[in-house]
Legacy VTK file of the C-alpha trace (Angstrom):
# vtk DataFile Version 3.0
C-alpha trace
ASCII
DATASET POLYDATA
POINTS 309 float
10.827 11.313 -0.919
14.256 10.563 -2.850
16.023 7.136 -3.065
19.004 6.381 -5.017
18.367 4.459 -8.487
18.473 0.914 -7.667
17.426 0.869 -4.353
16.158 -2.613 -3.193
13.912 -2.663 0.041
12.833 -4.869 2.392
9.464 -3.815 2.510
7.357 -6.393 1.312
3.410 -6.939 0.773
0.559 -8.853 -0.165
-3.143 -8.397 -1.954
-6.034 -8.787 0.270
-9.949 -8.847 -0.594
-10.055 -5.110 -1.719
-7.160 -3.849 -0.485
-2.860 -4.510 0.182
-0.978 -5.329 3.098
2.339 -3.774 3.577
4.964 -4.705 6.011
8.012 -2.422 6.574
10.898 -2.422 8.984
9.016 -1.278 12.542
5.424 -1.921 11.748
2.977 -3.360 8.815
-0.458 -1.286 7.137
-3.573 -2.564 5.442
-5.657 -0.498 3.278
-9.209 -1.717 2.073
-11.670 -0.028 -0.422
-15.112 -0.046 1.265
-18.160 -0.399 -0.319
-18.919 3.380 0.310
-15.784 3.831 -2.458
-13.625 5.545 1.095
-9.771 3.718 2.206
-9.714 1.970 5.131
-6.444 2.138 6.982
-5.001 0.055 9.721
-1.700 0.026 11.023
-0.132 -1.979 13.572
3.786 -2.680 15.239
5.509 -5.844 14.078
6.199 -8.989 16.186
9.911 -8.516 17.939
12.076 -9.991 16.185
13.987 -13.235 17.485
17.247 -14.841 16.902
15.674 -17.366 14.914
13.796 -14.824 12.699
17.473 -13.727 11.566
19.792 -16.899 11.409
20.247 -18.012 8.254
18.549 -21.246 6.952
16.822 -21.471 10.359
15.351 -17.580 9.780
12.819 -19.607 6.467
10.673 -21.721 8.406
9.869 -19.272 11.097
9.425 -16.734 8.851
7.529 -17.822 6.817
4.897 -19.906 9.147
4.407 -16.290 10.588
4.059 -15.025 7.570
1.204 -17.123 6.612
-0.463 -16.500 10.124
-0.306 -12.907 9.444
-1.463 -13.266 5.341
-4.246 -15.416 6.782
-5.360 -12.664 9.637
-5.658 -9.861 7.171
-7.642 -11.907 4.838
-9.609 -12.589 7.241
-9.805 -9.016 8.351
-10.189 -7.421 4.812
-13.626 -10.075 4.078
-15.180 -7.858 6.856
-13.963 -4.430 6.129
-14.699 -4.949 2.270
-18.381 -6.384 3.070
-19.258 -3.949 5.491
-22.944 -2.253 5.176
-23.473 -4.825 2.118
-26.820 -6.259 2.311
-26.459 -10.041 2.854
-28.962 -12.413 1.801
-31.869 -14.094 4.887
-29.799 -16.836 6.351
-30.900 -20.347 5.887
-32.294 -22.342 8.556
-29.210 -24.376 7.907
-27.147 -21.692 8.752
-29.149 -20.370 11.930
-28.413 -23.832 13.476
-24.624 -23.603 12.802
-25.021 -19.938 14.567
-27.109 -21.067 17.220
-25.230 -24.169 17.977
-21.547 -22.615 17.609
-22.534 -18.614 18.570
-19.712 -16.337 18.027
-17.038 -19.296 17.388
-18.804 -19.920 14.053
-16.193 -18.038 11.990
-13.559 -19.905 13.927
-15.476 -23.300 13.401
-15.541 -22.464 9.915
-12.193 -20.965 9.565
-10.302 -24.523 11.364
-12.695 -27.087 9.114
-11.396 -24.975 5.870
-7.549 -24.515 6.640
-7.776 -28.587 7.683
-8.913 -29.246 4.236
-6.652 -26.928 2.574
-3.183 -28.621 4.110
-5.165 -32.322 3.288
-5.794 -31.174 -0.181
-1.966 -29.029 -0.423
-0.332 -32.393 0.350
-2.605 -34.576 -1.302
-1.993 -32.649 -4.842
1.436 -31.658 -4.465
3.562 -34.569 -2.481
1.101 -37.728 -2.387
-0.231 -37.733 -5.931
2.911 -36.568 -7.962
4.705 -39.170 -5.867
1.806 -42.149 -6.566
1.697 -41.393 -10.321
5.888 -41.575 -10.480
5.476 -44.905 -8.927
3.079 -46.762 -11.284
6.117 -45.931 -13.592
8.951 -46.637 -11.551
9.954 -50.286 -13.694
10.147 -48.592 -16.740
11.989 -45.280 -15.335
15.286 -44.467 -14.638
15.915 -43.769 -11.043
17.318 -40.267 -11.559
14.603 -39.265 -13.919
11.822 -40.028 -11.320
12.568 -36.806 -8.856
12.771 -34.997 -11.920
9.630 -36.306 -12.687
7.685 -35.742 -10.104
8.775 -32.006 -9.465
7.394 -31.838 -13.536
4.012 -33.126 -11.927
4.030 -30.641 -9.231
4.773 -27.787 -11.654
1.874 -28.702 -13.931
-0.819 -29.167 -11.135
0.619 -26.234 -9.713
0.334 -24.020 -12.849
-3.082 -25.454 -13.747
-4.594 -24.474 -10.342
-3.391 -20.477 -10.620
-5.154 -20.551 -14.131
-8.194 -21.934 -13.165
-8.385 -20.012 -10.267
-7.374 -17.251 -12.257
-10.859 -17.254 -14.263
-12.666 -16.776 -10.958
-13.539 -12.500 -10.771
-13.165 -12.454 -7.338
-9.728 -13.937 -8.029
-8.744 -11.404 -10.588
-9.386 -8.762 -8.594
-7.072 -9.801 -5.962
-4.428 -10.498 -9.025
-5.037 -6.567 -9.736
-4.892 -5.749 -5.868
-1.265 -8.178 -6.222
-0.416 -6.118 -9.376
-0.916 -2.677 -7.863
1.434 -3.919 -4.947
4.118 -4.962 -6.559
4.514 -1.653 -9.235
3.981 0.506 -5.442
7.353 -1.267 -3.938
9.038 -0.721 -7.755
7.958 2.781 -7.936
9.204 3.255 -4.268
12.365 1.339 -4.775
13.062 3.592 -8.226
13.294 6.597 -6.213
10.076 8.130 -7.073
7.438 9.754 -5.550
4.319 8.036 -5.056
1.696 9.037 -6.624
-1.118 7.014 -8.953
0.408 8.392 -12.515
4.418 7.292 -11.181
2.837 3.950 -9.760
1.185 3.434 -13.283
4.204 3.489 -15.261
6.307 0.191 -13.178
5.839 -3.468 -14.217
3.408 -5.577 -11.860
6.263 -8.095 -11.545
8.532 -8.456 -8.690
11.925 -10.570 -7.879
10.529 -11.452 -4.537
7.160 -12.063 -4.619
5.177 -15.055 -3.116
4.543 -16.491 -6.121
8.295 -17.094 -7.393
8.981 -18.523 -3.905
6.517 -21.447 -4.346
7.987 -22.049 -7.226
11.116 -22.095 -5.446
9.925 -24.802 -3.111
9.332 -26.520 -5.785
12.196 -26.732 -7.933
14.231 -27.360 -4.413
12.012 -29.989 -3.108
13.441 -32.368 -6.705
16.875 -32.103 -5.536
15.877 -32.484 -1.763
13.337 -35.139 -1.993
15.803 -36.737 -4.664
17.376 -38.797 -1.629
14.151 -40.251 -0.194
12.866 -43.445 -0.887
10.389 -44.713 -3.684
9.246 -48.130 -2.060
5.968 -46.861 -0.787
4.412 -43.552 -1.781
2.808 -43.337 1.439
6.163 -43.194 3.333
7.505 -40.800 0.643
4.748 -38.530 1.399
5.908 -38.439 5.453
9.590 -37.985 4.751
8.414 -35.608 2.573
6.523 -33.431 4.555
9.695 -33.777 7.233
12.036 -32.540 5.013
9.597 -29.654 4.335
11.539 -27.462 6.564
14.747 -28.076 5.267
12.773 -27.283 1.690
11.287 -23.575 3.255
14.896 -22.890 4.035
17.158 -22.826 1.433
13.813 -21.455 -0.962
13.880 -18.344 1.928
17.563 -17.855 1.205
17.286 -18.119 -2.450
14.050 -15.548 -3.066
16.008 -13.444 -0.317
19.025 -13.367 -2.624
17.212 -12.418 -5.904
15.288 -9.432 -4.245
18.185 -7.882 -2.483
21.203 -8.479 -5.764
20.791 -8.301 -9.130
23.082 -10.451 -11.311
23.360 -13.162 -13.853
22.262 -15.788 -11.232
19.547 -14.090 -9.331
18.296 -13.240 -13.218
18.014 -16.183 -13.852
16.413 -17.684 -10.663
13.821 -14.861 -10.792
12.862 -15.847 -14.443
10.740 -18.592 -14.051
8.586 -16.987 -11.419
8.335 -13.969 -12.696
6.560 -15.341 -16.045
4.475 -17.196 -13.822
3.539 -13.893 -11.980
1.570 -13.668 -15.554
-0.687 -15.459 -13.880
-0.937 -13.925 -10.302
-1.194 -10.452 -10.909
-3.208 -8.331 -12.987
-2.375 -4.536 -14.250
-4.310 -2.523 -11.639
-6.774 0.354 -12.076
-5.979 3.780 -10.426
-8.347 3.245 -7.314
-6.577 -0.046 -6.859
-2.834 2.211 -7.482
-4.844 4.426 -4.827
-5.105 1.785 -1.907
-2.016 -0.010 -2.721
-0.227 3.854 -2.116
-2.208 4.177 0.982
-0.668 0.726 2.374
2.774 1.779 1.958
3.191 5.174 3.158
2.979 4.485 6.704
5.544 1.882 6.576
7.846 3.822 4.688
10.951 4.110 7.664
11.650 7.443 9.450
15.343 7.217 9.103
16.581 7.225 5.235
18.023 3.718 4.672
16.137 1.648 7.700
14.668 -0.214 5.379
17.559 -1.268 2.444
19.233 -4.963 2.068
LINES 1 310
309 0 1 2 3 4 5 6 7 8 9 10 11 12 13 14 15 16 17 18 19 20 21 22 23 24 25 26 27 28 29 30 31 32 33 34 35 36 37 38 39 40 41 42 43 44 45 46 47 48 49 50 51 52 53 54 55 56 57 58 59 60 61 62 63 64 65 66 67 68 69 70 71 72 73 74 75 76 77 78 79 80 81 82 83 84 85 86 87 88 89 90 91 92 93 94 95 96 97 98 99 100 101 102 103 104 105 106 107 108 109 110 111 112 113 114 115 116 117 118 119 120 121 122 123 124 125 126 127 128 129 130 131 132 133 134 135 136 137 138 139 140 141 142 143 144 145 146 147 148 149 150 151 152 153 154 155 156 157 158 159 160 161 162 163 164 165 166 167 168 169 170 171 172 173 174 175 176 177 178 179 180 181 182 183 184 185 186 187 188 189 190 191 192 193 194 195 196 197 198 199 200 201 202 203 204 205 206 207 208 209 210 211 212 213 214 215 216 217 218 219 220 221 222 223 224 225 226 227 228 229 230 231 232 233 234 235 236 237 238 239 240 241 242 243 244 245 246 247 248 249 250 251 252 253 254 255 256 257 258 259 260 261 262 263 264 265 266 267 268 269 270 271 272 273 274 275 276 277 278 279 280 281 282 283 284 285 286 287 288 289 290 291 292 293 294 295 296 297 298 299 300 301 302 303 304 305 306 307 308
């Protein structure tokens, strides 16, 4: 395999629970460690592709809603693979009732009652509160200051949740899993082959990674959310989650831009997340390397170029 120096693809991934998922130009792989110490691989064909997955500033929110679907389906996917043959402890009688009352739609029970809480708690921490604790100081602030503010709130909460979580082992391993993906798309995108001693040697951080696009969101969402109102932080909250779209879209544009150019301006846009990917991803060990490798090869596109900006 030979690429040009400086070759930026659109090949992009994410960690899962023992393993990466890769999605190329025609079709996306998972690999998983199992408990035996073997790879699981799966591979599948991408979703067509619709006008509204390539218009720009319309292309963000689609894209990334599936995105999440998909992130969420392999995570859900990889907790069986990586689990399988484990011993698991004698189920409460608790948890016999759940099974006998919801049968095989337990997992789905369970899955619907913990993404619920998640959005409650996502807009509870990062749009209501922020937005609240502005407005006990809104007589002594300026008005342009309190946007500013309030993205400063959402930054903090934001950067103390990925370093608590980041204390959490099963947490750092996923950071490694993150880490070994991103130095497998910079070892690709260098023009080398991949193997677990080229993979080694490339940084775990990455231009456009999911991290640096939340913070994206974030920083857009002050000048966005700049224009709605501050009378009631309840109504704040709604227009804010409204303008959410409009939000996803111009951060989908912007991460876009600093993965496929590198300049002064994408530099610096890239910056801030990619000191926060400090946080998010951890230097891999060579089994991790391993699976990360095994993700990407079958994505990698039959005809040379398929797959560039």
């Amino acid at each position: 395999m030979s690429k040009k120096k400086g070759f930026k693809t659109t090949i992009g991934g994410q960690a899962v629970l023992e393993g990466v998922m890769m999605k190329g130009v025609l079709r996306s792989a998972m690999a998983i460690r199992k408990p035996d110490g073997s790879i699981h691989l799966e591979t599948w064909d991408n979703p067509a592709r619709h006008w509204y997955n390539r218009k720009p500033f319309i292309r963000g929110i689609f894209n990334f809603i599936e995105t999440l679907a998909s992130g969420y389906r392999c995570l859900m996917r990889s907790a069986d693979i990586s689990t399988e043959g484990l011993e698991t402890e004698e189920p409460s009688k608790f948890d016999r009732w759940l099974e006998e009352k919801c049968g095989d739609k337990l997992m789905k029970v369970i899955s619907a009652v913990s993404s619920v809480i998640g959005i409650l708690l996502a807009l509870g921490l990062f749009m209501f509160l922020p937005s609240f604790l502005v407005g006990l100081l809104q007589p002594w602030l300026p008005e342009w200051s309190m946007s500013i503010l309030e993205g400063l709130i959402k930054m903090v909460i934001f950067l103390g949740y990925l370093a608590a979580v980041s204390l959490i082992p099963d947490m750092r391993r996923l950071f490694q899993y993150h880490g070994g993906e991103h130095k497998t798309i910079a070892c690709y995108e260098a023009g080398e082959e991949l193997t677990v001693e080229n993979v080694r040697r490339f940084p775990r951080f990455h231009p456009r990674c999911g991290t640096s696009f939340l913070f994206l969101i974030l920083l857009v969402s002050i000048l966005v959310n700049s224009v709605v109102t501050w009378d009631n932080a309840l109504i704040r909250t709604l227009l804010k989650v409204v303008l959410l779209p409009v939000v996803v879209s111009i951060a989908y544009e912007l991460i876009r831009l600093a993965g496929r150019v590198d300049n002064i301006f994408t530099r610096i846009l890239s910056w801030p997340g990619l000191k926060i990917q400090h946080l998010t991803t951890r230097e891999p060990d060579d089994d991790q390397i391993e699976v990360a490798i095994a993700s990407m090869k079958p994505v990698l596109p039959e005809v040379k170029g398929e797959d560039e900006w």
